[in-house]
C-alpha positions as a LaTeX table, in Angstrom:
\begin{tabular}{lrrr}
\hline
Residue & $x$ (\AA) & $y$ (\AA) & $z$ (\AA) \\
\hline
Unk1 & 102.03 & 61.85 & 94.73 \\
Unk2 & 105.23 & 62.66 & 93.05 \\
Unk3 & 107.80 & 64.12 & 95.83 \\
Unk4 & 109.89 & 65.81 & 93.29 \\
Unk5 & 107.12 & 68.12 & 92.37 \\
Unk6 & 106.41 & 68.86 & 95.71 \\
Unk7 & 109.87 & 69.78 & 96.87 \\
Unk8 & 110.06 & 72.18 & 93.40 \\
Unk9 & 107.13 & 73.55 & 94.57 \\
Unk10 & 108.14 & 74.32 & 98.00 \\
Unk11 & 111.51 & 75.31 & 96.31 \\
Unk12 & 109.98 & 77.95 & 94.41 \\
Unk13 & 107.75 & 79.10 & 97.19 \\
Unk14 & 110.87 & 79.65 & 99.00 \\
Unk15 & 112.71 & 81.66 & 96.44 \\
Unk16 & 109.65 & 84.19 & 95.83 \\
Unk17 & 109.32 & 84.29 & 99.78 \\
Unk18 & 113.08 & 85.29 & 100.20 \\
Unk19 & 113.22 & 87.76 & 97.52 \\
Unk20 & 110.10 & 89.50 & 98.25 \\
Unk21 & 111.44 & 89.91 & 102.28 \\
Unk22 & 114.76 & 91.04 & 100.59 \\
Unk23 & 112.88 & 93.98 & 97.92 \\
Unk24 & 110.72 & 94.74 & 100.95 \\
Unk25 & 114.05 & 95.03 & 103.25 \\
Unk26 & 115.84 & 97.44 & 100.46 \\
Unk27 & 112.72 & 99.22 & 99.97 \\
Unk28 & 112.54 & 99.94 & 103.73 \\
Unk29 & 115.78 & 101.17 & 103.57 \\
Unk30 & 115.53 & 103.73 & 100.85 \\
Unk31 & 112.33 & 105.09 & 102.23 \\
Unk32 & 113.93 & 105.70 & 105.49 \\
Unk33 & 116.59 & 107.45 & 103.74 \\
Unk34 & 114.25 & 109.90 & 101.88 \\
Unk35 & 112.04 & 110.12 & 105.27 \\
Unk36 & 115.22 & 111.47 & 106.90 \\
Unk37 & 116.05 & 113.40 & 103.92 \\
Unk38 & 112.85 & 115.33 & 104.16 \\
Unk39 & 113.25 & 115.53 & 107.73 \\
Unk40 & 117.04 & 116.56 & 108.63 \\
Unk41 & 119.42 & 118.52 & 106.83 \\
Unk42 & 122.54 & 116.62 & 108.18 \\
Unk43 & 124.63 & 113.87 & 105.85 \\
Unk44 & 125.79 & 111.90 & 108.90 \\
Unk45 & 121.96 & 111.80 & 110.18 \\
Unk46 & 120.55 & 110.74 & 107.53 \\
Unk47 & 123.27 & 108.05 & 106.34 \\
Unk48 & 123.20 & 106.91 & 110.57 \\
Unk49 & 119.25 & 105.71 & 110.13 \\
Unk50 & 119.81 & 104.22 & 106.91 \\
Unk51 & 122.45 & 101.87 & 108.36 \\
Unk52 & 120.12 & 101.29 & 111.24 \\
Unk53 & 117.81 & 99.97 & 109.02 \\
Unk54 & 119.95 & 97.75 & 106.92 \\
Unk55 & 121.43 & 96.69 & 110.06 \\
Unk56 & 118.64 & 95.89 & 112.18 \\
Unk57 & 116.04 & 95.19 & 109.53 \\
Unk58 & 112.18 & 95.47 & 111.07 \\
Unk59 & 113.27 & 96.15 & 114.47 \\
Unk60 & 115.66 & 99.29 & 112.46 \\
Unk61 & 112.49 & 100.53 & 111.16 \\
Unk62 & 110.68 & 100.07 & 114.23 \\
Unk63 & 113.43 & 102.26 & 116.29 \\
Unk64 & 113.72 & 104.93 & 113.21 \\
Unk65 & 109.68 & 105.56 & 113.39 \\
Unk66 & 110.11 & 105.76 & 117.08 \\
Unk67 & 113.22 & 108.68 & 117.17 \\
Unk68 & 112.56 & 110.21 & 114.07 \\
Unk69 & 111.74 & 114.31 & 114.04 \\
Unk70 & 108.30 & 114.76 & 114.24 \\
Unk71 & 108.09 & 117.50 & 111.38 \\
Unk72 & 109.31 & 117.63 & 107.94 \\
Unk73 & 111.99 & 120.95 & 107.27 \\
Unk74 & 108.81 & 121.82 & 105.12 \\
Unk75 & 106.58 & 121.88 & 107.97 \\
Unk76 & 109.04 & 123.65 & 110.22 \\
Unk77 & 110.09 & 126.42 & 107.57 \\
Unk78 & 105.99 & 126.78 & 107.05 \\
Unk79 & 105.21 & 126.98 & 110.63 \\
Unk80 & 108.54 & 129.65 & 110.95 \\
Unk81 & 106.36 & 131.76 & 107.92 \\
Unk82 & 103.88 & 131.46 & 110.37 \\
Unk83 & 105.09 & 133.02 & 113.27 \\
\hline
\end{tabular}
């Protein structure tokens, strides 16, 4: 068994591992940002849970899904047409 193909291979495993947590990290981010987009009409808001996210990573996410408004300004101007 040849111990520098092992290490490369662990090497490599490491590199796809780290850049596929650090795609799935920016992706989280940018959906949260659209999520809030959809959801709140204010800058600061929206910018504020983005940030969390970055910050915090999955426990960011975890917190945003957890205070986020409940209804999109779609459903709420829908539900107003209602009424």
């Amino acid at each position: 068994m040849d111990w520098n193909n092992v290490s490369l291979v662990v090497l490599g495993l490491t590199a796809f591992f780290s850049a596929f947590t650090v795609a799935l990290w920016i992706a989280l981010v940018i959906w949260t940002f659209r999520d809030m987009r959809a959801r709140a009409r204010d800058a600061f808001a929206q910018l504020l849970a983005a940030l969390m996210v970055l910050v915090l990573g999955p426990f960011g996410i975890i917190l945003y899904l957890i205070l986020r408004p409940r209804e999109t300004l779609a459903e709420k101007y829908e539900r107003s047409l209602e009424e």
